[in-house]
Steps between C-alpha positions, in 0.01 A plus 500: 500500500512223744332164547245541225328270296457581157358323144738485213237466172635422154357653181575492170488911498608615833476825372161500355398288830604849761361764256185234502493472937618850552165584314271280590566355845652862644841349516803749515898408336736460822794423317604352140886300424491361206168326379415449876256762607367538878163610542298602786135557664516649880747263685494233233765409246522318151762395311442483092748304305490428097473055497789302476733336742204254601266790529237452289109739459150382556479528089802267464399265790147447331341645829565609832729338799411751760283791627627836611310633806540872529287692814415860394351755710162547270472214310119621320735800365777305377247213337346834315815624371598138384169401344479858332868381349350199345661278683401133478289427824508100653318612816252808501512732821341317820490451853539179694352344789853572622541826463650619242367672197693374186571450142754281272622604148775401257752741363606488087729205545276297749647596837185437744493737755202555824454808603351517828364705801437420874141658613 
């Protein structure tokens, strides 16, 4: 893999956290070392880490210090699998003046994420 950008997210169970977004969000394990895990949806990539070293969770932090954008190809499916998960929703399903039909939710340890669709 070359010149790719990719989010490194701490949790306190990094384990938990990938059975949790393979689930949920439709991610799929790309490779594991260690407590590191690598997961990914279409071209995208996320790295999953257990805290320490100066990484710390949205639960530790006492909130959030960033928002995950993820593009998906139907986003009204994915927000259906999600909200039929239980997820906690911060933005129900829309569409903007912009175009783009939309939604926002946390995941157990209070990683924000948007997931989002150009129409």
């Amino acid at each position: 893999m070359s010149d790719t950008l990719y989010v490194r997210l701490a949790y306190e169970d990094e384990e938990a956290a990938a059975e949790w977004l393979i689930r949920v969000f439709g991610f799929r394990e790309y490779a594991r070392k260690g407590s590191l895990i690598w997961l990914e949806l279409s071209d995208g990539l996320v790295m999953l880490c257990r805290v320490g070293l100066g990484l710390l969770s949205p639960r530790q932090l006492g909130g959030v210090s960033h928002k995950i954008n993820v593009y998906v190809d139907d986003v009204d499916v994915h927000y259906a699998r999600t909200t039929r998960e239980g997820a906690v929703l911060q933005r129900p399903l829309e569409t903007t003046e912009y175009g783009e039909r939309r939604y926002e939710v946390f995941d157990p340890e209070g990683h924000w994420w948007h997931f989002t669709q150009r129409v």
